[in-house]
C-alpha positions in Angstrom: 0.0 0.0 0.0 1.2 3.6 -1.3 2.1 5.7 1.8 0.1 9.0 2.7 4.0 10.8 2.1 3.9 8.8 -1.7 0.0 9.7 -2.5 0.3 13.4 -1.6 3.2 14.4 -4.5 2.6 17.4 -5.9 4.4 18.1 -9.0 5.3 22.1 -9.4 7.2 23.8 -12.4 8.3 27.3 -12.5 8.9 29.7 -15.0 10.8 33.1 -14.1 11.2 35.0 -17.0 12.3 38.0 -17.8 9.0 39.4 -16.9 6.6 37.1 -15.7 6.8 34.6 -13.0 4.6 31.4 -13.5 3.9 28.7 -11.5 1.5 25.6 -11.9 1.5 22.9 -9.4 -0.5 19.6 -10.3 -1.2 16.5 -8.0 -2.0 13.0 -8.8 -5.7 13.5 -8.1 -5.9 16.2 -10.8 -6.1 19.6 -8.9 -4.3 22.7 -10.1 -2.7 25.6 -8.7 -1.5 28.4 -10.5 1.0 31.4 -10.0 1.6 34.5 -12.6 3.1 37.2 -11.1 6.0 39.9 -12.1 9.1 38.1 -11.9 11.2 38.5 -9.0 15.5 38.1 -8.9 16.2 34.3 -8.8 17.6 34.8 -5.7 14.4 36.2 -4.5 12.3 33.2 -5.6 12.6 30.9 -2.6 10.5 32.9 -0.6 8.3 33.9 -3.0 7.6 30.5 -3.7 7.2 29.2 -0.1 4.7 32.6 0.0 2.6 30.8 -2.6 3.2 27.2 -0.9 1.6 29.2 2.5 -1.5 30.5 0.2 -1.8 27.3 -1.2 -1.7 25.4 1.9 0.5 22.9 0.5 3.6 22.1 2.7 7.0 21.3 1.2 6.8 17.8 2.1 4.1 17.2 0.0 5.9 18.2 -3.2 7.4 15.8 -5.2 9.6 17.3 -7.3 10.0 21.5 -8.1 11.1 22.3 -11.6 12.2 25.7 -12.1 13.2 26.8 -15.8 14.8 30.3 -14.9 16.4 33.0 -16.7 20.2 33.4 -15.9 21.1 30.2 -16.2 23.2 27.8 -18.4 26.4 26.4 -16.7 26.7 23.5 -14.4 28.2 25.8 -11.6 24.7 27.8 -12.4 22.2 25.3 -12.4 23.9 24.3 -8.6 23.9 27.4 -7.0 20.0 27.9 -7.9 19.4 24.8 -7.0 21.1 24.9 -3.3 18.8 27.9 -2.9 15.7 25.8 -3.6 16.3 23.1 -2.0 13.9 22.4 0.8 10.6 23.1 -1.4 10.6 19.8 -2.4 11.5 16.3 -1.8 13.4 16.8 -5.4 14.6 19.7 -7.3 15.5 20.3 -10.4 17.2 24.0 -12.5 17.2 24.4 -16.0 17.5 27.4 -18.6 13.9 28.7 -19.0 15.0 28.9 -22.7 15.8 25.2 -22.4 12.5 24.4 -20.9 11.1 26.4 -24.1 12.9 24.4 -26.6 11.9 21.3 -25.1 8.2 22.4 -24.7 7.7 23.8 -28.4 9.9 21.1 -30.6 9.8 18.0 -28.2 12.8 15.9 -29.0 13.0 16.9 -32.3 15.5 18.2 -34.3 14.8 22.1 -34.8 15.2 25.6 -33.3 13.6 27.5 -30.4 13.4 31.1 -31.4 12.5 33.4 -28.3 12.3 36.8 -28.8 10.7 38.7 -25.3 12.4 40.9 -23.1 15.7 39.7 -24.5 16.3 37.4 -27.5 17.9 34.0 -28.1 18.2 30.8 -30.7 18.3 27.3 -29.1 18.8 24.5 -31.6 19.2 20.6 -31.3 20.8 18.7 -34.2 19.8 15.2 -35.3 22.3 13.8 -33.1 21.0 15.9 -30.1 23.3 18.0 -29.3 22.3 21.5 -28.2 23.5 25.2 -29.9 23.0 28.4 -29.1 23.0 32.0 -30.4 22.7 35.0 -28.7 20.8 35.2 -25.6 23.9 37.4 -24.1 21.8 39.9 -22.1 21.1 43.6 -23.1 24.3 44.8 -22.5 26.0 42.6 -25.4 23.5 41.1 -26.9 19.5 40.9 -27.3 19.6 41.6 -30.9 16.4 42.4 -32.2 14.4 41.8 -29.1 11.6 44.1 -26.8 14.4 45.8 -24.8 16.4 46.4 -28.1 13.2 48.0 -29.8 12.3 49.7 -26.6 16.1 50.9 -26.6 16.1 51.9 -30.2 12.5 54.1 -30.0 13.0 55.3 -26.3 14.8 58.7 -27.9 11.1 59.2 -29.8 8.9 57.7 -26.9 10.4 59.5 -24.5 11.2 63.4 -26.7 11.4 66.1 -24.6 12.5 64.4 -21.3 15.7 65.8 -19.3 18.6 63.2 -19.1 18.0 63.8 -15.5 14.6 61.9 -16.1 16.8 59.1 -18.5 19.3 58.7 -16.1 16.8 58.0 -13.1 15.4 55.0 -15.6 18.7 53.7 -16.4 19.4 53.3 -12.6 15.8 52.1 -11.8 16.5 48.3 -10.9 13.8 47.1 -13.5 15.2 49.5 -16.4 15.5 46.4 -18.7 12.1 45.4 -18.6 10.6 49.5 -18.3 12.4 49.7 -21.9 10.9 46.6 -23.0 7.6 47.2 -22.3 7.9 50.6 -24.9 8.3 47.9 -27.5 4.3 47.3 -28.3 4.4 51.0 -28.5 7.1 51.2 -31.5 5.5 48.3 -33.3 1.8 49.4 -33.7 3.9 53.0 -35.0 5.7 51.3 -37.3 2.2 49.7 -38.5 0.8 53.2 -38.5 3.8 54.4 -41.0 6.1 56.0 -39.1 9.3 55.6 -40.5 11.4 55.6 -37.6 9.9 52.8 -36.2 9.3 50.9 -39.7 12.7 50.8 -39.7 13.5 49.6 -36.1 11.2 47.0 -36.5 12.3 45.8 -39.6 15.8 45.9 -38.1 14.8 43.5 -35.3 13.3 41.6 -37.9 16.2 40.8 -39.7 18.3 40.6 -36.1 16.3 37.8 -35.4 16.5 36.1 -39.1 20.3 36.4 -38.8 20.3 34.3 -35.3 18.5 31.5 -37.1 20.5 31.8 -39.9 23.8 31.3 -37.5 22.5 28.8 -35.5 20.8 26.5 -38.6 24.3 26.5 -40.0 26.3 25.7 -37.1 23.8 22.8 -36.5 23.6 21.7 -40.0 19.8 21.5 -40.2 19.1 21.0 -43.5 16.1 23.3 -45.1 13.7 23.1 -44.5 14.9 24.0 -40.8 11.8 23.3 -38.3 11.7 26.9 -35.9 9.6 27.3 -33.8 8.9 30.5 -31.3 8.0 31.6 -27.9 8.2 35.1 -26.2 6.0 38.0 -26.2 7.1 39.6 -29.8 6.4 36.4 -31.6 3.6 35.6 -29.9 2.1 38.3 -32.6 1.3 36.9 -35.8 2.5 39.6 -38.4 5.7 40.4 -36.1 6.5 36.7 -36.8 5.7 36.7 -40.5 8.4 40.0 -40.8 10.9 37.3 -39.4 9.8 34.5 -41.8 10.5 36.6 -44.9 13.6 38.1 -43.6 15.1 35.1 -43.4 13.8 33.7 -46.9 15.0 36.9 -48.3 18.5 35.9 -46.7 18.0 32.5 -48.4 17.2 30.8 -45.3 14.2 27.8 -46.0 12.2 27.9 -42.9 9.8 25.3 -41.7 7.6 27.1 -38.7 6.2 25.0 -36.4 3.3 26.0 -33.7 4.4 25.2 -30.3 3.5 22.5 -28.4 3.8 23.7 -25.3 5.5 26.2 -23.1 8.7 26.4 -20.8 6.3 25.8 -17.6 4.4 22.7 -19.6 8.1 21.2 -20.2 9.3 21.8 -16.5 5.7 20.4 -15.3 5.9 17.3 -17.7 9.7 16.8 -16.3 8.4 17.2 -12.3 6.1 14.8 -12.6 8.6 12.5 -14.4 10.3 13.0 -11.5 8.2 11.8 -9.3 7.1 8.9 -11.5 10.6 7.5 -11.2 10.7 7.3 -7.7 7.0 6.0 -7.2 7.2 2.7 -5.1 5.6 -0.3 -6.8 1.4 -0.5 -6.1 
């Protein structure tokens, strides 16, 4: 007979982006809890997950396993200092890139690419083999080509006319500067839509910003055309956005195959928590 410990496993997975925190807990019975609030500095997460655990009135014993696809993390050393921070939310934890989790949500194990363009911007590719490449994704100080901060960045001189660089400077040292210029991004697309030129053309150049990661990463995997790509974040979450991608690729001579998503970063961590817990089930 399955203990009271075994039966009561909820399975969690978390996804802290660059904007949004989201959360969906799931036990074997069927019942659902969910999370989506702004998202908070990884270090910060622990307690604002035990905060929802409390409002939940689920205690830590009772989960399973606790996924967390995060932002801000790719290297071993990484994944083991988030996860020392976790532990203690769950009888197993587990850290992953949240553009990992994304990959693996949209394309499965299928060969392919993951193009996420949000708050920042990134290609994650897998080969027929397997293995896993990457381009961009190096945070909006070297990188983001072509994502919302880089828009935001790139219209802020016209969304923001006529204010001091006193005013400038106090946003640049606000603590959630990144995602205040990202969120002017909407703003410069629907101009751009509306025919100003300024903005057509800082669209079109994240357009072609985004193409060109595809292009780099299709060729370092050696996906042969056409290459399966599919998309996640915010900006591609719009249809004609994504369509300016499309033909700047083709127009680079890039065959594309889109493909819908399956799922999302926080399906992928869910499916993998309760995977987790699967494995360590005792036999009935």
């Amino acid at each position: 007979m399955r203990s009271r410990k075994a039966r009561a496993a909820w399975a969690i997975g978390c996804d802290l982006g660059g904007t949004t925190l989201r959360v969906l807990a799931r036990d074997p019975t069927g019942r659902r809890r969910r999370l989506r609030a702004p998202a908070v500095p990884l270090a910060a997460l622990p307690a604002r997950l035990r905060a929802a655990l409390r409002g939940w009135a689920i205690r830590p014993d009772e989960v399973g396993a606790l996924v967390v696809a995060s932002r801000g993390v790719w290297t071993p050393a990484e994944r083991r200092a988030a996860t020392a921070r976790l532990r203690g939310l769950g009888r197993r934890v587990r850290v992953l890139s949240d553009v990992e989790a994304a990959r693996d949500g949209a394309l499965g194990d299928r060969p392919g690419i993951l193009l996420l363009a949000g708050t920042g911007s990134i290609a994650l590719g897998r080969d027929r083999r397997g293995k896993l490449g990457r381009a961009g994704g190096l945070g909006p100080l070297l990188g983001d080509e072509g994502s919302a901060f880089w828009i935001g960045r790139a219209w802020l001189p016209i969304a923001r006319r006529g204010a001091g660089a006193l005013a400038l400077r106090r946003l640049a040292l606000r603590p959630d500067a990144v995602a205040r210029v990202a969120a002017l991004a909407p703003a410069a697309v629907r101009a751009a839509r509306s025919g100003h030129p300024i903005a057509q053309a800082i669209v079109v150049g994240a357009h072609v910003a985004l193409a060109e990661l595809v292009a780099d990463l299709a060729g370092r995997l050696r996906l042969r055309p056409p290459v399966p790509v599919s998309w996640a974040g915010g900006l591609l979450e719009d249809p004609r956005f994504r369509a300016g991608v499309w033909l700047a690729a083709r127009n680079a001579g890039l065959r594309l195959a889109p493909t819908p998503p399956r799922g999302t970063a926080l399906d992928a961590a869910l499916r993998l928590a309760e995977r987790l817990i699967a494995r360590r089930a005792p036999a009935r």
